[in-house]
C-alpha positions as CSV (number, residue, x, y, z in Angstrom):
1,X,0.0,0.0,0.0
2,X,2.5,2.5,0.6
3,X,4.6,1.4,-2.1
4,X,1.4,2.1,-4.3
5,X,0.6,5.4,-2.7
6,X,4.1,6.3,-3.4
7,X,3.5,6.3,-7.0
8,X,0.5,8.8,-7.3
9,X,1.2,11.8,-4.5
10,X,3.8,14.2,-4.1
11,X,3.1,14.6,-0.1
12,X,5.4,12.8,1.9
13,X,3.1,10.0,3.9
14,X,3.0,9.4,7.4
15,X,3.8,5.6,8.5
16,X,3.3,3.5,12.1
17,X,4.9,0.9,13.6
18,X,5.0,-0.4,17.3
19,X,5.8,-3.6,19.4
20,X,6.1,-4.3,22.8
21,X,9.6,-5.5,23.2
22,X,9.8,-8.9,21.8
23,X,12.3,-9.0,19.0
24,X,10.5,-12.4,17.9
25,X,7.1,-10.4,17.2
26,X,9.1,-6.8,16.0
27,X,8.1,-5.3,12.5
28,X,10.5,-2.8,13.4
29,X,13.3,-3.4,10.7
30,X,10.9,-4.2,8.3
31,X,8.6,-1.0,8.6
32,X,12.0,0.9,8.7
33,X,13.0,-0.6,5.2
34,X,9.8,0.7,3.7
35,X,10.0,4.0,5.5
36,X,13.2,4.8,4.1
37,X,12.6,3.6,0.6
38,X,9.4,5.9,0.2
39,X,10.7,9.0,2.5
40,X,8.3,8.7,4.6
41,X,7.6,10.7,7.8
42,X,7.3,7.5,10.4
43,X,7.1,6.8,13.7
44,X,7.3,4.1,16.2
45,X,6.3,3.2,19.9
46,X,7.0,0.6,21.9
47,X,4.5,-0.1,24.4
48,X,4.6,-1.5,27.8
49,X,1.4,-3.4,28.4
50,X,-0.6,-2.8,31.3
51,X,-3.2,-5.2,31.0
52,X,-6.1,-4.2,33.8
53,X,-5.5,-0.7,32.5
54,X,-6.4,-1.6,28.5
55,X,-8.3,-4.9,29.1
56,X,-11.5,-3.0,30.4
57,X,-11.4,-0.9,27.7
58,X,-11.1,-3.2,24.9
59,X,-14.3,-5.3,26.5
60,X,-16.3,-1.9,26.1
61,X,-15.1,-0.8,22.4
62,X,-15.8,-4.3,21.0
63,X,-19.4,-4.9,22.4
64,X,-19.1,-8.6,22.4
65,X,-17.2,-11.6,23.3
66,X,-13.9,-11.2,20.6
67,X,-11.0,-13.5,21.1
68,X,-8.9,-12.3,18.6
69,X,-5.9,-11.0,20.7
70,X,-4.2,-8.6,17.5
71,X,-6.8,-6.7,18.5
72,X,-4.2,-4.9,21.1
73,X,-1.8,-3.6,18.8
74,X,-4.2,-2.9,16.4
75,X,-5.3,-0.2,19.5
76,X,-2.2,0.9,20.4
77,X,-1.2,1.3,16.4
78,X,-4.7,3.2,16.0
79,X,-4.4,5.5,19.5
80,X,-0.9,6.3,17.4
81,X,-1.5,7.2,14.5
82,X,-4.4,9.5,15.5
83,X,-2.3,11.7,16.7
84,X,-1.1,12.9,13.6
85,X,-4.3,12.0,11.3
86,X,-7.9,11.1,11.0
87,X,-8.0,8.6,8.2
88,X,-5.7,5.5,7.4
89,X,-4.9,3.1,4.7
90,X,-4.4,-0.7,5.9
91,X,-3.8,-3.6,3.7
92,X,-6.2,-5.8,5.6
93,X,-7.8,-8.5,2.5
94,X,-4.5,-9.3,1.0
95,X,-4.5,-12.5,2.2
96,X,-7.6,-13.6,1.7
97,X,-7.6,-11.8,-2.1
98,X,-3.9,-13.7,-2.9
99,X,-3.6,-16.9,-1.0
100,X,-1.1,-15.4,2.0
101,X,-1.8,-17.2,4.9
102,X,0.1,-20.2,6.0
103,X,-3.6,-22.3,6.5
104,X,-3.4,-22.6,2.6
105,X,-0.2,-24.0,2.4
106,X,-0.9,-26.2,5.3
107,X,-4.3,-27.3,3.1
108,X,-1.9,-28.6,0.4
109,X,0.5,-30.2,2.5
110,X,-2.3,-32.0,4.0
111,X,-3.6,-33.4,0.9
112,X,0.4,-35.1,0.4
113,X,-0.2,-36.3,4.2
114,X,-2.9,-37.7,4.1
115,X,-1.8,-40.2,1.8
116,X,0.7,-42.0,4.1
117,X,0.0,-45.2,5.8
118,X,-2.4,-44.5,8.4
119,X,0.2,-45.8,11.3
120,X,1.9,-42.8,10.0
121,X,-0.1,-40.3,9.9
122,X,-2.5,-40.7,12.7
123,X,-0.2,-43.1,14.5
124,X,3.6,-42.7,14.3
125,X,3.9,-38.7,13.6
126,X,1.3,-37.1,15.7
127,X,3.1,-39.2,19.0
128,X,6.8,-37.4,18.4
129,X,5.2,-34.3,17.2
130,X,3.0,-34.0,20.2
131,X,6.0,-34.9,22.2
132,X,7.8,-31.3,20.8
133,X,8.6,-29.2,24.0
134,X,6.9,-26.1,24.1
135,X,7.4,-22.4,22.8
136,X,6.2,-19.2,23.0
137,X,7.6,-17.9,19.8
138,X,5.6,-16.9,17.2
139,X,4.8,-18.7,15.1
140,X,6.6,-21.5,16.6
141,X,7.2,-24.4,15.0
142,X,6.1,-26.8,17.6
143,X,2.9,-25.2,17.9
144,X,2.1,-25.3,13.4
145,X,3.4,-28.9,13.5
146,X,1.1,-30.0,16.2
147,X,-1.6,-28.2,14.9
148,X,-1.1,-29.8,11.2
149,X,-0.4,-33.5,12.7
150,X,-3.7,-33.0,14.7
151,X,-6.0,-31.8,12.6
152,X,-4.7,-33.5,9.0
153,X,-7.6,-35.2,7.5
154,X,-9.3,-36.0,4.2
155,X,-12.2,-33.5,4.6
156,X,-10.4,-30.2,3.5
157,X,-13.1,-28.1,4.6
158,X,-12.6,-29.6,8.0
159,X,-9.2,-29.4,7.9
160,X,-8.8,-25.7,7.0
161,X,-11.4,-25.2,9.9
162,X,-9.2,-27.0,12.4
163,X,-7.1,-24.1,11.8
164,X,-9.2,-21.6,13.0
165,X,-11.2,-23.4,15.4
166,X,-10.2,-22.2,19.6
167,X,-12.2,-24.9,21.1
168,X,-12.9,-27.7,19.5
169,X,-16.1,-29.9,19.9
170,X,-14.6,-32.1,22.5
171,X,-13.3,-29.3,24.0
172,X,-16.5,-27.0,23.9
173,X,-18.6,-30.0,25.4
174,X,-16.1,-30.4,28.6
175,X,-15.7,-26.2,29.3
176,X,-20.0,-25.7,28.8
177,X,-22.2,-28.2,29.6
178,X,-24.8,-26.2,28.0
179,X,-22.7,-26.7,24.2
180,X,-23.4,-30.8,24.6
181,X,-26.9,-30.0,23.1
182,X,-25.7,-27.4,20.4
183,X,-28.3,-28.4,17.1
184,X,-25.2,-27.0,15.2
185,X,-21.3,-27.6,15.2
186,X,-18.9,-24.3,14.6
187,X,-17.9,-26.0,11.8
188,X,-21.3,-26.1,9.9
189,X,-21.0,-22.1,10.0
190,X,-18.0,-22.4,7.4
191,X,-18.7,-25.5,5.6
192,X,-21.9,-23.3,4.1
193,X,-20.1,-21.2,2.5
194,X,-17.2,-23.9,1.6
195,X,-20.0,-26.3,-0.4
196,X,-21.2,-23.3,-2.5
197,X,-17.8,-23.4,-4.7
198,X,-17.7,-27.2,-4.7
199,X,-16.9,-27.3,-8.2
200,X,-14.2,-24.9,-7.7
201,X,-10.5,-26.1,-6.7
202,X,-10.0,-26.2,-2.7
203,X,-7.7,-23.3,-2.7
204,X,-10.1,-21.1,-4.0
205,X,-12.6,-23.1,-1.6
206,X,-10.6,-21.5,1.2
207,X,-10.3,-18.4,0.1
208,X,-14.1,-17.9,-0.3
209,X,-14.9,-19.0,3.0
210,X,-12.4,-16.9,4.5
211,X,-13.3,-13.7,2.8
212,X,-17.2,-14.5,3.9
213,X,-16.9,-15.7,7.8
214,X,-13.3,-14.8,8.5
215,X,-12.4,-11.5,7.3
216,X,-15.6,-9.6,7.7
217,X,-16.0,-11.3,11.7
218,X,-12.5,-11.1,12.8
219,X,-10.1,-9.0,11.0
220,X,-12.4,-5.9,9.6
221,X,-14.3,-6.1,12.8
222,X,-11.2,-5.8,15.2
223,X,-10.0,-3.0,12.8
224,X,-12.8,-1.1,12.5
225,X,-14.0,-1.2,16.5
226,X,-9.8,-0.3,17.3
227,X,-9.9,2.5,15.3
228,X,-13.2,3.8,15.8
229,X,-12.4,3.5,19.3
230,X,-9.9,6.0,18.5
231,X,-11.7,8.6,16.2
232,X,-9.5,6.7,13.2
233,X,-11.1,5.9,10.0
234,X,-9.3,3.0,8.4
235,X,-9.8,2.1,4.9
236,X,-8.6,-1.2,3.0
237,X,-7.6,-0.4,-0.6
238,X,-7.3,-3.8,-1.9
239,X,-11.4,-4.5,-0.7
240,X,-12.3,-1.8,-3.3
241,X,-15.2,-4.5,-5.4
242,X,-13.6,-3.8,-8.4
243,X,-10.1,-4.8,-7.6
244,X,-11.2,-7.3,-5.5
245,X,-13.9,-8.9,-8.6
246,X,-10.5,-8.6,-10.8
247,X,-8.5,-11.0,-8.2
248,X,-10.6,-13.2,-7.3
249,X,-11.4,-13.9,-10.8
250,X,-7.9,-15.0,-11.2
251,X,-6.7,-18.8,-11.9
252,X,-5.4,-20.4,-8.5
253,X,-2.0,-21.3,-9.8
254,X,-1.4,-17.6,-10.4
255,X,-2.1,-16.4,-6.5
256,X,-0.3,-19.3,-5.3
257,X,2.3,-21.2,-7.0
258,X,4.3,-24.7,-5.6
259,X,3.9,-23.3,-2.4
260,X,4.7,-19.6,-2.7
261,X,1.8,-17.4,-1.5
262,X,0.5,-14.3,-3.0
263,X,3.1,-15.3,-6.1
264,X,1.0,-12.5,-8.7
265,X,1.4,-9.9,-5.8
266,X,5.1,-10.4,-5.1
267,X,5.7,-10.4,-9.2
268,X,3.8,-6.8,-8.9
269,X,6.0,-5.5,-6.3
270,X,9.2,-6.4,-7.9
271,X,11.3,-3.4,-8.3
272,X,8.9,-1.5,-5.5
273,X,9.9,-3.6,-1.8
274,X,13.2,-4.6,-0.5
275,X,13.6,-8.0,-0.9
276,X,13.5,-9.0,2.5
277,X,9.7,-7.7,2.6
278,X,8.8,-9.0,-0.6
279,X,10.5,-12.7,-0.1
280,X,10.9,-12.7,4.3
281,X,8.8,-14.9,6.3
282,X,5.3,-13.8,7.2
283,X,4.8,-11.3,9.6
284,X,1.3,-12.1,11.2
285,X,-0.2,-9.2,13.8
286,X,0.4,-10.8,16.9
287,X,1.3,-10.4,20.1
288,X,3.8,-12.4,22.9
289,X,0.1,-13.8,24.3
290,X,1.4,-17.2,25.6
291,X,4.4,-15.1,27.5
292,X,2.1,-12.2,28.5
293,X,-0.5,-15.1,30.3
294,X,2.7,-16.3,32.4
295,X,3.5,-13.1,32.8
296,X,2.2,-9.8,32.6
297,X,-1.4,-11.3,32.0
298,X,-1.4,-13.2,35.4
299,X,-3.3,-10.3,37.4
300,X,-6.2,-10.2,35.1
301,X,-6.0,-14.2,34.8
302,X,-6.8,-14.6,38.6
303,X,-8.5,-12.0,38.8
304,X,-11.4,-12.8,36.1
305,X,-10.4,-16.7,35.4
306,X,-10.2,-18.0,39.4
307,X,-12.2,-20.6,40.6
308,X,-15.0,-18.6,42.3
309,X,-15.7,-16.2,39.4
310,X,-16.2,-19.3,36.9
311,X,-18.2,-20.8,39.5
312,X,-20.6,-17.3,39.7
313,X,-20.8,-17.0,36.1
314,X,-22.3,-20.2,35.9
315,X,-21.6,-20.9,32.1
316,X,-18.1,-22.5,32.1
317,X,-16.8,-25.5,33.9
318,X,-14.3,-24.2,36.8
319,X,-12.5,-27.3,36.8
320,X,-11.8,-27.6,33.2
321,X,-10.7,-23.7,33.1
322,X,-8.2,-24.1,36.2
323,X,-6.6,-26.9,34.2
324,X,-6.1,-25.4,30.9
325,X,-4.0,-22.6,33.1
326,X,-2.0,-24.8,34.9
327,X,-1.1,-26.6,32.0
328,X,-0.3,-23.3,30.0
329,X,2.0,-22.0,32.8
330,X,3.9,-25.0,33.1
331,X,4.6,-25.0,29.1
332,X,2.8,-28.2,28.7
333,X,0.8,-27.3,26.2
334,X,0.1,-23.8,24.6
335,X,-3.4,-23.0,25.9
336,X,-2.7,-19.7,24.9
337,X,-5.3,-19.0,22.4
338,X,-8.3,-20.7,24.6
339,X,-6.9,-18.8,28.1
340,X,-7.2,-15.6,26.1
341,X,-11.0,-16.0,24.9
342,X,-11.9,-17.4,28.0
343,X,-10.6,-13.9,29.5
344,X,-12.2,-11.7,26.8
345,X,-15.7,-13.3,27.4
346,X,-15.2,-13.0,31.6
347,X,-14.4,-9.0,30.9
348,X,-17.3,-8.7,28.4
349,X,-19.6,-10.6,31.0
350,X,-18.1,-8.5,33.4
351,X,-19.9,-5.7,31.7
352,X,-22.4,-6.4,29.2
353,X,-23.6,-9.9,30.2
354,X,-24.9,-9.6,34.0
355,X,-28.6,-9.1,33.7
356,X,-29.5,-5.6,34.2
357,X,-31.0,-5.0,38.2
358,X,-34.7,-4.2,38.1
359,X,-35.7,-0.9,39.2
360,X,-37.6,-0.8,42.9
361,X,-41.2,-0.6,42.6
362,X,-42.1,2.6,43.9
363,X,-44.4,2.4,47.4
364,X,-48.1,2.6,47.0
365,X,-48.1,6.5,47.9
366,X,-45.9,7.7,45.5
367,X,-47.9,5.5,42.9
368,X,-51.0,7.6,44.0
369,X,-49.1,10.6,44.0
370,X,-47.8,9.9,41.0
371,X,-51.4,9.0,39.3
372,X,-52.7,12.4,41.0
373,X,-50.1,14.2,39.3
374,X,-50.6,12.5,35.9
C-alpha cells in the first residue's frame, strides 16, 4: 500500500509501527526498510502493556465476546496514528484476495499427508510431534506442527477449519455443559459457505470462506472497533469491489504457486519492496500472548479466570478452566489461544452480560401521588 501510494502523491506519507519489546514479534526493521525507501515521515512506539488498564477498555469498544488478541496492537497502532491524522490506509484482504496465509499452504501439505499409511499419519507422527517441548515464539514451530499433525484429514473443509477453530467440539462440550446439546457444530458455519464453490478447486474453496466468515468477523471487525475507538477511519484499498472482482477472478496457480503465496502480488512489487519484505517470512499481527499469560497477564487471569468467578458466572466448567491454566504455565501445552478467549468473554460478562437490576417498585403513595399528578 505504501509502495502504491508512493507512485500517485507528491506529499510525503505518514507511516506507524509499534511492538512491545519482543524482537521475535518486531516489525520494526521491516517497517523501517519501507519508510526509508518511500521517504516517509514515520514513527514508532514501543509499548509496555498494562493489562487491567487496557483490558477493560477493549471489552467496552468491542461490544461482544472477541478473542482475537491482535486486537491490542491494532489499538495501540490506531491510538498512534491518531495523533497525527484522521483517516488510514491498511492492507487488511491481502491474504484472503492472494492466497497469504500459512492455513493454505498447510491445506496442500495435508492433501500429500494424508496419503501415508495410516500408522503414520494418525499413529507414528502425531506421537513425536505431540512430544515437541513447548514455545512461546511466534509462530513457533512446535505449535504449526502439532496443529497440522492434529487436525490433518481428508475433509479439506474440515481441515482448513481446524485451523481456526479455539475450542474444539470435544473441548466446547467439557468447558459448557450447556454446548453438549448445540443443534449446530462451529464448523457447519464455514462449511456453508465452503460447499457453494464445490466445483471450484480447494484453494479457491478456502479463500471464499475466508473472505465471507473470516475477514468480515474477525479482521475488519477488530479494525474497525480499534480504530473507531480511537476517532481513526481506516480504509482497505485492496477491498475496493472492483479490484477485488478482478483478483478473485484469477486462476489459483497464479495467486499461489508450488507453495509460494501471494506469487502474482510479489511479481507486482518487484522493483517497488526490498527483498527481504517481498521474499521474508510472514509477519502475522500478533502479540507475545502465551508469555504475556505467564507473565504480565497473570493479574487479570486470577482476577477474572479464578475458581469462584467461573463458578458465579455459571456458564463455564471451573475445573476444566483451572486446568487449561495450569497446563499453560507449566509450558505443557500452549493454551494460549483458549486462556485468552476465556478472559475476553469474563471482561465482556463483566460488563455487558450480568442481567441488568430491576428498578424498585415505587411504594403505594408515591404510585397515588404519581397517578394524582398525571
Amino acid at each position: 500500500i505504501v509502495a502504491l501510494c508512493a507512485e500517485v502523491t507528491d506529499e510525503p506519507m505518514r507511516t506507524f509501527s509499534m511492538d512491545f519489546g519482543d524482537a521475535s514479534f518486531s516489525e520494526t526493521q521491516l517497517a523501517r526498510m519501507v519508510a526509508r525507501r518511500y521517504n516517509t515521515i514515520h514513527r514508532e512506539k514501543t509499548v509496555e502493556m498494562r493489562p487491567l488498564d487496557i483490558l477493560p477498555k477493549l471489552a467496552h469498544l468491542l461490544d461482544e465476546p472477541f478473542a482475537d488478541s491482535s486486537v491490542i496492537p491494532t489499538f495501540y497502532v490506531a491510538q498512534m496514528a491518531r495523533e497525527d491524522v484522521t483517516v488510514a490506509l491498511g492492507g487488511d484482504g491481502g491474504d484472503e484476495l492472494f492466497a497469504g496465509y500459512h492455513t493454505y499452504t498447510a491445506g496442500k501439505l495435508n492433501r500429500l499427508y494424508t496419503m501415508l499409511p495410516r500408522f503414520i499419519s494418525k499413529g507414528l507422527l502425531p506421537r513425536l510431534v505431540n512430544f515437541l517441548p513447548v514455545s512461546h515464539r511466534k509462530d513457533s514451530w512446535d505449535f504449526k506442527a502439532k496443529k497440522f499433525v492434529n487436525g490433518a484429514i481428508d475433509d479439506p473443509a474440515r481441515a482448513h477449519f481446524m485451523w481456526k477453530v479455539i475450542f474444539d467440539e470435544e473441548q466446547k462440550a467439557r468447558l459448557c455443559p450447556l454446548a453438549r446439546s448445540a443443534r449446530e457444530e462451529s464448523f457447519d458455519a464455514m462449511r456453508r459457505y465452503f460447499d457453494r464453490y464445490a466445483a471450484m478447486d480447494h484453494l479457491r474453496q478456502w479463500q471464499y470462506t475466508d473472505t465471507k466468515v473470516y475477514l468480515p468477523d474477525d479482521i475488519l471487525t477488530k479494525v474497525d472497533r480499534m480504530t473507531m475507538g480511537n476517532s481513526l477511519e481506516a480504509r482497505v484499498p485492496f477491498l475496493d469491489h472492483e479490484f477485488a472482482e478482478v483478483v478473485m477472478r484469477m486462476p489459483s496457480r497464479m495467486k499461489m504457486k508450488f507453495f509460494s503465496k501471494k506469487y502474482i502480488l510479489k511479481r507486482a512489487m518487484e522493483g517497488r519492496l526490498p527483498r527481504e519484505i517481498l521474499h521474508g517470512r510472514k509477519q502475522g499481527f500478533s502479540v507475545p500472548m502465551a508469555q504475556w499469560l505467564r507473565g504480565e497477564l497473570q493479574p487479570a487471569v486470577r482476577e477474572y479466570l479464578r475458581p469462584t468467578a467461573i463458578r458465579n458466572q455459571g456458564i463455564f466448567d471451573e475445573t476444566y478452566v483451572t486446568r487449561m491454566i495450569q497446563a499453560h504455565n507449566s509450558m505443557s501445552v500452549d493454551y494460549s489461544r483458549n486462556i485468552w478467549g476465556l478472559l475476553t468473554f469474563m471482561l465482556w460478562h463483566e460488563e455487558y452480560g450480568r442481567a441488568p437490576r430491576r428498578p424498585a417498585r415505587p411504594a403505594v403513595r408515591e404510585r397515588e401521588q404519581i397517578a394524582e399528578t398525571t
